[in-house]
KOLDRENVO-197542 format. One record per residue: x, y, z of N, C-alpha, C in turn. Coordinates in Angstrom, 1 decimal, padded with zeros to 4 digits. Each point is the difference from the previous one (the first is absolute). Example, Ala and Ser with C-alpha at 12.3 -4.5 7.8 and 13.67 -1.06 7.14 Angstrom:
BEGIN
[node [013.2, -005.7, 007.8], [-000.9, 001.2, 000.0], [000.9, 001.2, 000.0]] [node [-000.4, 001.1, -000.7], [000.9, 001.1, 000.0], [-000.8, 001.1, 000.8]] 
END
This chain:
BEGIN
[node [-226.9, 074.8, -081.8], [001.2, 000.0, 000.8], [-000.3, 001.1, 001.1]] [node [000.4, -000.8, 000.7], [-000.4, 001.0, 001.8], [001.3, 001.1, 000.3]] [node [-000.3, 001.4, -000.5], [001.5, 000.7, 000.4], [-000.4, 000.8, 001.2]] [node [001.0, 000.2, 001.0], [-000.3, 000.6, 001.2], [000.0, 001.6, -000.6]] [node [-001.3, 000.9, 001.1], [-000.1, 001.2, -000.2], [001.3, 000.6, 000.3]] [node [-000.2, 001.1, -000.8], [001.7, 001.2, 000.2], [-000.7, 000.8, 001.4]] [node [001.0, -000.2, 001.2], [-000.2, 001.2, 001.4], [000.3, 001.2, -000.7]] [node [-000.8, 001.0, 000.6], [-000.1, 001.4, -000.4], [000.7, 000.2, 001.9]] [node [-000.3, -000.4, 001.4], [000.2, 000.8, 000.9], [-000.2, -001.4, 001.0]] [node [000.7, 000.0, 001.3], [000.1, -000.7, 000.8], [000.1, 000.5, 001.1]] [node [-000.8, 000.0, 001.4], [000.0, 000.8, 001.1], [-000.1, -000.9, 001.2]] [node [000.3, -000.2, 001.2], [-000.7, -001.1, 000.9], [-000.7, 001.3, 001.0]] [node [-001.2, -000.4, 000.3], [-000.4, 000.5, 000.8], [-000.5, -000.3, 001.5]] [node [-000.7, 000.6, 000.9], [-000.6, -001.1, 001.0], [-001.5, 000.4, -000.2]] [node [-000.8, -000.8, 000.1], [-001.6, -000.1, 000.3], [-000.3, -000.5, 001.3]] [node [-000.7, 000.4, 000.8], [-000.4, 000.1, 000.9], [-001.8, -000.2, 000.4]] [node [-000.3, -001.1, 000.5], [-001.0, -000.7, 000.1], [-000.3, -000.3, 001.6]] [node [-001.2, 000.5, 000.4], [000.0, 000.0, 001.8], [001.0, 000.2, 000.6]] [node [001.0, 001.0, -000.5], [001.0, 000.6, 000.9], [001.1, -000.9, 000.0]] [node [000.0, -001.2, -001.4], [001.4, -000.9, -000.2], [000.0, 000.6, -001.2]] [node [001.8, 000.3, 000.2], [000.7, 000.5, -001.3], [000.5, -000.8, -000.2]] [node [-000.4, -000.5, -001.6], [000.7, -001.0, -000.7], [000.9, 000.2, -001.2]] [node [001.1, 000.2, 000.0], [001.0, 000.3, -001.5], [-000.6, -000.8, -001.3]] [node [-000.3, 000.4, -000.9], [-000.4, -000.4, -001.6], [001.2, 000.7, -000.4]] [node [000.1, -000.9, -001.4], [000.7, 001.0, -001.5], [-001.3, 000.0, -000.8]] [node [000.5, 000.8, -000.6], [-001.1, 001.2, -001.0], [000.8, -000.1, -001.1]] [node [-000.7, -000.8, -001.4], [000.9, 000.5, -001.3], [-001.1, 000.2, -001.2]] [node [000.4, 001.4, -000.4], [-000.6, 000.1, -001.6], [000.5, -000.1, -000.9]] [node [-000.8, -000.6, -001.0], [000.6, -001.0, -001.4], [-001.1, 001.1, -001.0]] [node [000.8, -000.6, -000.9], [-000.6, 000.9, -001.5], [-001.2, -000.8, -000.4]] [node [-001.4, 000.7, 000.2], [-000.5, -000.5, -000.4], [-001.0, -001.6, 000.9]] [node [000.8, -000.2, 000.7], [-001.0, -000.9, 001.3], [000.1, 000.4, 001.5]] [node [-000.2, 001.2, 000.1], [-000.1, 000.9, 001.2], [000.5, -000.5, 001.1]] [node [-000.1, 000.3, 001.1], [001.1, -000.2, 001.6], [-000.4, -001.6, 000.4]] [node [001.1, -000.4, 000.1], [000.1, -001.1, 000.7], [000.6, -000.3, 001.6]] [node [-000.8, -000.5, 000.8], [000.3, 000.3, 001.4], [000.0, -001.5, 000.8]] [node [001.3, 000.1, 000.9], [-000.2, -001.4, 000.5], [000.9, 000.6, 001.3]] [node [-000.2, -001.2, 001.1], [000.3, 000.6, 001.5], [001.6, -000.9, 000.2]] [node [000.7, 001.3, 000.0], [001.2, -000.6, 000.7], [-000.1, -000.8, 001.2]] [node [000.9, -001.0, 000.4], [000.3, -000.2, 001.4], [000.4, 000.5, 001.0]] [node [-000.6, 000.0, 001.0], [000.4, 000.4, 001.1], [001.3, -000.5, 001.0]] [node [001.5, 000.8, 000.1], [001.0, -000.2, 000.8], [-000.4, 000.6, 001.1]] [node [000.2, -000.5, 001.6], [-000.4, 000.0, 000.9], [001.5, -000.2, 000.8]] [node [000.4, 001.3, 000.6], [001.7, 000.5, 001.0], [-000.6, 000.3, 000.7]] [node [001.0, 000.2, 001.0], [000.0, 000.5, 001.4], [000.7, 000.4, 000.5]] [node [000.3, 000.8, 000.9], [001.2, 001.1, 000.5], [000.1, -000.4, 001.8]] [node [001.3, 000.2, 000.3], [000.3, -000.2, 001.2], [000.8, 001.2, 000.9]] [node [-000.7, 000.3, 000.9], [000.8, 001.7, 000.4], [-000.3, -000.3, 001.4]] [node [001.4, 000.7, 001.0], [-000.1, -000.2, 001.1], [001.3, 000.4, 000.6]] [node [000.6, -000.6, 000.8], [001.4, 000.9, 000.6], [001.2, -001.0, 000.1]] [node [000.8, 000.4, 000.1], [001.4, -001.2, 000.6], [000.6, 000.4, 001.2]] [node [-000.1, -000.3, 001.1], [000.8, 000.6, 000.6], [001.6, -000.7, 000.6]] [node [001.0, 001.4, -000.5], [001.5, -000.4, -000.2], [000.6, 000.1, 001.6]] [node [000.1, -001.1, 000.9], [000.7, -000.1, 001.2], [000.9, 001.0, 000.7]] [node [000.3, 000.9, 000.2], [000.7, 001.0, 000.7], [000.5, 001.3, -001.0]] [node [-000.7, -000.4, -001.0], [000.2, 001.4, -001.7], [-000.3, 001.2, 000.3]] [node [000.7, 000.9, -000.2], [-000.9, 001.3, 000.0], [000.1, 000.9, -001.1]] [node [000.4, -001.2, -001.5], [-000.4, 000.6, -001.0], [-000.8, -001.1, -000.4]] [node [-001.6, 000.0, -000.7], [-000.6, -001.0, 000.0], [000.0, -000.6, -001.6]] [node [000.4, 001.0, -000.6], [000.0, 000.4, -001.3], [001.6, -000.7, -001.1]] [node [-000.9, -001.4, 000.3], [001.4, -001.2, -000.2], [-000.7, -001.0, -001.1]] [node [000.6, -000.2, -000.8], [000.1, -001.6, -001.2], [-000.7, -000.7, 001.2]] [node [-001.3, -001.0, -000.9], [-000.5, -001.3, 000.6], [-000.6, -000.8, -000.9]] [node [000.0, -001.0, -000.5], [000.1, -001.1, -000.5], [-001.5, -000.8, 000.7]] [node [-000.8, -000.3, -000.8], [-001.2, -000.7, 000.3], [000.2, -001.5, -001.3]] [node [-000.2, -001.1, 000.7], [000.1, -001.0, -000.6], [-001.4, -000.5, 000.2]] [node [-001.1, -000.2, -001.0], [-001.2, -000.5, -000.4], [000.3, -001.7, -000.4]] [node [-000.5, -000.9, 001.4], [000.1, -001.4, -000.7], [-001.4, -000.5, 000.9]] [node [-001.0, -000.1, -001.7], [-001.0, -000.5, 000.0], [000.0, -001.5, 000.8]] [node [-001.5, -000.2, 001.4], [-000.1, -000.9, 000.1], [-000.6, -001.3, -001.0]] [node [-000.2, 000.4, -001.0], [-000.4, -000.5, -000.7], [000.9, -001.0, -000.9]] [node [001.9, 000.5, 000.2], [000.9, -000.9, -000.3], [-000.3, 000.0, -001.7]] [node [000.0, 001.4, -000.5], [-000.5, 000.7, -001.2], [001.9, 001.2, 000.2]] [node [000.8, 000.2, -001.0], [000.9, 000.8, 000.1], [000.4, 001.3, 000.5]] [node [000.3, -000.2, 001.2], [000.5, 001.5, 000.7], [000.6, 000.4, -000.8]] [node [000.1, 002.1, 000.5], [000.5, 000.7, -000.5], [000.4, 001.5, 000.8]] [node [000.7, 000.8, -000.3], [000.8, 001.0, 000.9], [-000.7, 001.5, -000.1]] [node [-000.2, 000.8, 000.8], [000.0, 001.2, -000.3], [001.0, 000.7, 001.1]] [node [001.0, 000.9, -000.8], [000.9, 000.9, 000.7], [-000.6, 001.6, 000.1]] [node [-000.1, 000.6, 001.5], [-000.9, 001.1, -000.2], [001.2, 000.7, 001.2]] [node [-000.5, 001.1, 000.0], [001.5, 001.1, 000.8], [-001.8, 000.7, 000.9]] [node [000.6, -000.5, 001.3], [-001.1, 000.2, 001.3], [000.0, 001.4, -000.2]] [node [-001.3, 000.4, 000.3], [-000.3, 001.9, 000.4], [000.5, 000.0, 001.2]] [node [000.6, 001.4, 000.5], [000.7, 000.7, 001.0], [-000.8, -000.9, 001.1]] [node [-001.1, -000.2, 000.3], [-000.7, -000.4, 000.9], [-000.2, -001.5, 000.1]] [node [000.7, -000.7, -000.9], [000.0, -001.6, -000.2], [-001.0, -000.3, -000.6]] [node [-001.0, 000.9, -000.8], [-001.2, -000.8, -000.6], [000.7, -000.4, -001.0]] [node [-001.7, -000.6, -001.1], [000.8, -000.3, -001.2], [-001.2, -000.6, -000.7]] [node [-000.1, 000.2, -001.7], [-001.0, -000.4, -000.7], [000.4, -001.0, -001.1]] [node [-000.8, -001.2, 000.4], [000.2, -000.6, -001.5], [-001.2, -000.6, -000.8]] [node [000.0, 000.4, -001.4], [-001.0, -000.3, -000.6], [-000.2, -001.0, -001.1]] [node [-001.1, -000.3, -000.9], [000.3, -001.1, -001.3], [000.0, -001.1, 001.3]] [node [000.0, -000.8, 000.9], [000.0, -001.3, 000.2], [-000.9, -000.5, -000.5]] [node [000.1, -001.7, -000.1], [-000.9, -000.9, -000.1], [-001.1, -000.7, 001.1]] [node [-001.2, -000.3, -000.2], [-000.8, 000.1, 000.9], [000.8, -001.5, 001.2]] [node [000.4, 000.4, 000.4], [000.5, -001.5, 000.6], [000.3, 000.1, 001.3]] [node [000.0, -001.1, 001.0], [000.8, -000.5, 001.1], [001.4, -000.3, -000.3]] [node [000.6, 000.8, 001.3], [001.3, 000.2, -000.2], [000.8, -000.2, 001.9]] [node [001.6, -000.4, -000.7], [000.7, 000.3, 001.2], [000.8, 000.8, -000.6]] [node [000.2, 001.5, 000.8], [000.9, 001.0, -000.6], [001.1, 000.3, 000.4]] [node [001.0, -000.3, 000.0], [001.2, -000.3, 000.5], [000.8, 001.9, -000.6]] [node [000.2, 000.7, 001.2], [000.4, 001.3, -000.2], [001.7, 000.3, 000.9]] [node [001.0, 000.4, -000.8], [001.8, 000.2, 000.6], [-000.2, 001.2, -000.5]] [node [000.7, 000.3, 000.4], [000.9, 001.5, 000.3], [001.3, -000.2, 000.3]] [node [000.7, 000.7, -000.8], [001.4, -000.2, 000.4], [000.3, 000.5, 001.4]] [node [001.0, -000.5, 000.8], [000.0, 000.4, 001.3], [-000.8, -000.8, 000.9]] [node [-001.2, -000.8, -000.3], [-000.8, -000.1, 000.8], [-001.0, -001.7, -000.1]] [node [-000.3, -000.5, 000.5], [000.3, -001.4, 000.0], [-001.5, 000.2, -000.6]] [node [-000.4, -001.1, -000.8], [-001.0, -000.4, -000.7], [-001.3, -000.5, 000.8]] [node [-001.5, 000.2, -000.5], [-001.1, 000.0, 001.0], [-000.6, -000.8, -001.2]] [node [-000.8, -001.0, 000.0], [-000.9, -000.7, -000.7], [-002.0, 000.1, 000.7]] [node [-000.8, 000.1, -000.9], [-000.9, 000.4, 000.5], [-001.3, -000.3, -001.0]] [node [-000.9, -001.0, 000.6], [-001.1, 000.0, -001.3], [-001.4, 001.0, 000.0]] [node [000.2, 000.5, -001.2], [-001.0, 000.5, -000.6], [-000.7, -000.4, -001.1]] [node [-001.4, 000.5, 000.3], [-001.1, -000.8, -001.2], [-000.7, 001.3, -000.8]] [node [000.7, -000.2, -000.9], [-000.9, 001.2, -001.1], [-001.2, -000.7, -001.1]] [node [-000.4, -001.0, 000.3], [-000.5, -001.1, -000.7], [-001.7, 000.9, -000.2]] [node [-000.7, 000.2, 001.0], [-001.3, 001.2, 000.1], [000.3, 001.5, 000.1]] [node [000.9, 000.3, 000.4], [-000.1, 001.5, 000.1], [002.1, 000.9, 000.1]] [node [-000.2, 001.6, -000.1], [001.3, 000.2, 000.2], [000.0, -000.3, 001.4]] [node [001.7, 000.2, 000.6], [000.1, -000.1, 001.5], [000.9, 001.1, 000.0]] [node [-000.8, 001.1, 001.2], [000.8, 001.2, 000.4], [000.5, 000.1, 001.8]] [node [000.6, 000.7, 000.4], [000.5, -000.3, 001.2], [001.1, -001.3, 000.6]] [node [000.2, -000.2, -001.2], [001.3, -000.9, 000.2], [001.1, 000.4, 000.7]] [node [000.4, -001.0, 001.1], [000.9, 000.2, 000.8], [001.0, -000.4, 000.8]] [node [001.5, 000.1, -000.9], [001.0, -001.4, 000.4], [001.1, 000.8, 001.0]] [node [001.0, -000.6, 000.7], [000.7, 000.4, 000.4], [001.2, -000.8, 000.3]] [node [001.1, 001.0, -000.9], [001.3, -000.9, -000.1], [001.2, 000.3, 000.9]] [node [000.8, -001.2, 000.5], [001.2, 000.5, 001.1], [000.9, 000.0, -001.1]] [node [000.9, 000.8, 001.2], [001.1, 000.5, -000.6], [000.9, -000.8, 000.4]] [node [001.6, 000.5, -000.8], [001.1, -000.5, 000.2], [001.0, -001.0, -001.0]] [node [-000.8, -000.3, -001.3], [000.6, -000.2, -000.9], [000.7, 000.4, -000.8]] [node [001.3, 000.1, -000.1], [000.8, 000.9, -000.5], [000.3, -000.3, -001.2]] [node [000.4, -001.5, -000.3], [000.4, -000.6, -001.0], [-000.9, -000.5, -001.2]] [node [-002.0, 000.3, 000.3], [-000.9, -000.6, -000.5], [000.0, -001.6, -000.5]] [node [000.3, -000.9, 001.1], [-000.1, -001.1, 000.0], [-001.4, -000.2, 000.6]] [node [-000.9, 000.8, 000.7], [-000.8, -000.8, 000.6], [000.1, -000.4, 001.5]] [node [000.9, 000.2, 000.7], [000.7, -000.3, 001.2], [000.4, 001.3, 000.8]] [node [000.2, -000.4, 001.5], [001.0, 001.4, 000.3], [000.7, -001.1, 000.6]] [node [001.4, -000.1, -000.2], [000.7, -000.5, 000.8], [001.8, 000.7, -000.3]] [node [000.8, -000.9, 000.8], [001.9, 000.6, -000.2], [000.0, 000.6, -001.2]] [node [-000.4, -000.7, -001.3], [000.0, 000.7, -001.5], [-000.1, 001.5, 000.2]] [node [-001.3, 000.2, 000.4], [-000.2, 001.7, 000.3], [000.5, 000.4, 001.0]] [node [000.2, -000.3, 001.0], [001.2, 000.4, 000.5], [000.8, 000.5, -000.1]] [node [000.8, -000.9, -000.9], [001.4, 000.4, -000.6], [-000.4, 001.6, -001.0]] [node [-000.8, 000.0, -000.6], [-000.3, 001.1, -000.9], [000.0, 001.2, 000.7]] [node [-001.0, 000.4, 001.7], [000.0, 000.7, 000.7], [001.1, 000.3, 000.3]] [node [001.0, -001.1, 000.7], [001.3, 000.7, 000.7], [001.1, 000.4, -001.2]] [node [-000.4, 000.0, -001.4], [000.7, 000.5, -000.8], [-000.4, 001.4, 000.0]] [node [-001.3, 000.4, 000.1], [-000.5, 001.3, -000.2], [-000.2, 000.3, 001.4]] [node [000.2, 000.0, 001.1], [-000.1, 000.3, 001.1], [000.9, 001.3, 000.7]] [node [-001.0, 001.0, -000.1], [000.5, 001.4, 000.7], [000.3, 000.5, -001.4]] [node [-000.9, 000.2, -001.3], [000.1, 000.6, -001.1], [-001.4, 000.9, 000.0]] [node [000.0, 000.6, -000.8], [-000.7, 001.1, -000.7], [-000.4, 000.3, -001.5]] [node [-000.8, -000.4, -000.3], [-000.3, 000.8, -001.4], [000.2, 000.9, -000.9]] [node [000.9, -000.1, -000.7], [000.7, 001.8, -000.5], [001.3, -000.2, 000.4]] [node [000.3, -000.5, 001.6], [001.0, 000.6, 000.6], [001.3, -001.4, -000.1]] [node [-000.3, -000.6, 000.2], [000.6, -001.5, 000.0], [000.0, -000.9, -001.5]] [node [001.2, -000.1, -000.4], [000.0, -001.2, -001.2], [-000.8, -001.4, 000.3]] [node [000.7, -000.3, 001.1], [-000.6, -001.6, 000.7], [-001.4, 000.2, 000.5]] [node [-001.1, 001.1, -000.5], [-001.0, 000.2, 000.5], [-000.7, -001.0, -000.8]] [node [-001.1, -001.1, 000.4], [-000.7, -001.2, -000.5], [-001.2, 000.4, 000.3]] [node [-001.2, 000.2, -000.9], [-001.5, 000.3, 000.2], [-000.4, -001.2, 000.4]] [node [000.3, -001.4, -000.6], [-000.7, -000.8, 000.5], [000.3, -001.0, 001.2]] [node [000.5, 001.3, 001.0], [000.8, -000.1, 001.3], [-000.6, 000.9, 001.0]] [node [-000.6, 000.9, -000.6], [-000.8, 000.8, 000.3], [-001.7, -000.3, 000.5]] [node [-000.4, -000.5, 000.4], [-001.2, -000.7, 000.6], [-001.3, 000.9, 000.6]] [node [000.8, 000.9, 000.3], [-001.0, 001.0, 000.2], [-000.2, 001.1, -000.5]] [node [001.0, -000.1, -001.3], [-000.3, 000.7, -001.3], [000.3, 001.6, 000.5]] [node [000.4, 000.3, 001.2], [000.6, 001.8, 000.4], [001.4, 000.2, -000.3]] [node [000.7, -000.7, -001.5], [000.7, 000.3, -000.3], [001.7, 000.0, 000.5]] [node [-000.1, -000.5, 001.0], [001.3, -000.8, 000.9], [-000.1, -001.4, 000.4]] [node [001.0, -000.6, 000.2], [000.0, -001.5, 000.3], [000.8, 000.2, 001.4]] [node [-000.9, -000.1, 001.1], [000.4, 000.0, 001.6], [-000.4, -001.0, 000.8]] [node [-000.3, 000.5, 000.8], [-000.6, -001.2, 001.4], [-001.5, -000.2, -000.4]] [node [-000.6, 001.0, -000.2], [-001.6, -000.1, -000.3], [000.2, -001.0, -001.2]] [node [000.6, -000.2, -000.8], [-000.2, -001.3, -000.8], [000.3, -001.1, 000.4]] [node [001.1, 000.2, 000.5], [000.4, -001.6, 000.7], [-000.8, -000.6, 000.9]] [node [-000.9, 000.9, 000.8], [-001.4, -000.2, 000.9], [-000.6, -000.9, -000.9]] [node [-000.4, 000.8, -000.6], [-000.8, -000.9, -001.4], [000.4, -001.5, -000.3]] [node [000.9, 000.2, -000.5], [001.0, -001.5, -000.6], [-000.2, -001.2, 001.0]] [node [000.2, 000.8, 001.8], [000.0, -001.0, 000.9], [-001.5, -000.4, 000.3]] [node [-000.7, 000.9, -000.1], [-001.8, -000.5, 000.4], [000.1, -001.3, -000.7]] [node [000.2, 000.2, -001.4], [-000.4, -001.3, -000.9], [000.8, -000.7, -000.1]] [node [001.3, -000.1, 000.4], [001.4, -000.7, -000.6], [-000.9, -001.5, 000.4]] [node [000.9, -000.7, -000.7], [-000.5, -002.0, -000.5], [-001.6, 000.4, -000.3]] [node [-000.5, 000.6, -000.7], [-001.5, 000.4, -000.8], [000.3, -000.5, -001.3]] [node [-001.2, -000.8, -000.1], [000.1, 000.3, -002.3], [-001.4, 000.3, 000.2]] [node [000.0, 000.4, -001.1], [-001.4, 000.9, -000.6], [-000.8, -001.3, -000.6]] [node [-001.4, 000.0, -000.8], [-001.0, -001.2, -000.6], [000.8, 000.1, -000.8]] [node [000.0, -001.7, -000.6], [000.8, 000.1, -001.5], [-001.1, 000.4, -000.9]] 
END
């Protein structure tokens, strides 16, 4: 009767051969010494680069990256909060061709393909308009109406004060926003 050895210790390591590191597990058994075999290799990729937010002058906003493989293989979301400067890092992807569909509240949606399929991609660089107040995707009367509800408010200072009325993110909802609103008004963003 064939009984499997008792593990004394289990470790994974990497071994490294012409400068390729390859992950093995490593296990010692009582009595039939180390057993070693090569894990598989998972193969990600990371995407870092900038967003830039249409008349913001805080850059440091919620944004939404929607991953839908051209491969017609199941999309999937990452929600990341932009650095002061609009960058932003995302990691763990799958090696794939993609259309990356990225919103921001406030700000109309940009679609954009990237291929992580051979390598990471750095310098990434989208740029979204403003003027969506309502986050439909659109700037039209809808937002509108939201502005002229918050219009001539203040942050702190005003109840009727609406951020996402706020477009250029300095904390009041004035004329500088409504500029905004009107650049893009009848705009929708990529679905």
């Amino acid at each position: 009767m064939n009984s499997l050895p008792q593990v004394l210790d289990v470790n994974t390591i990497n071994i490294a051969y012409d400068g390729v590191s390859t992950p093995m597990i490593r296990i010692a058994t009582y009595g039939r010494g180390w057993w070693e075999r090569s894990l598989p290799t998972t193969t990600i990729r990371s995407l870092q680069g900038t967003i830039s937010l249409e008349g913001a002058t805080n850059l440091s906003q919620p944004a939404t990256f929607e991953f839908r493989p051209t491969d017609s293989s199941e999309p999937f979301r990452r929600d990341v909060t932009l650095r002061g400067n609009g960058s932003f890092f995302l990691a763990a992807l799958p090696p794939l061709n993609y259309n990356v569909r990225i919103k921001s509240p406030q700000w109309l949606a940009k679609a954009t393909p990237v291929d992580l399929r051979s390598a990471d991609v750095s310098g990434f660089v989208a740029s979204l308009r403003a003027g969506d107040a309502n986050d439909d995707n659109s700037a039209d009367a809808l937002d509108l109406a939201v502005l002229i509800n918050a219009f001539n408010t203040t942050n702190g200072l005003d109840a009727a004060y609406n951020q996402a009325a706020d477009f250029n993110t300095d904390g009041s909802v004035d004329a500088l926003d409504l500029a905004l609103l009107i650049d893009n008004f009848n705009t929708e963003g990529d679905p």
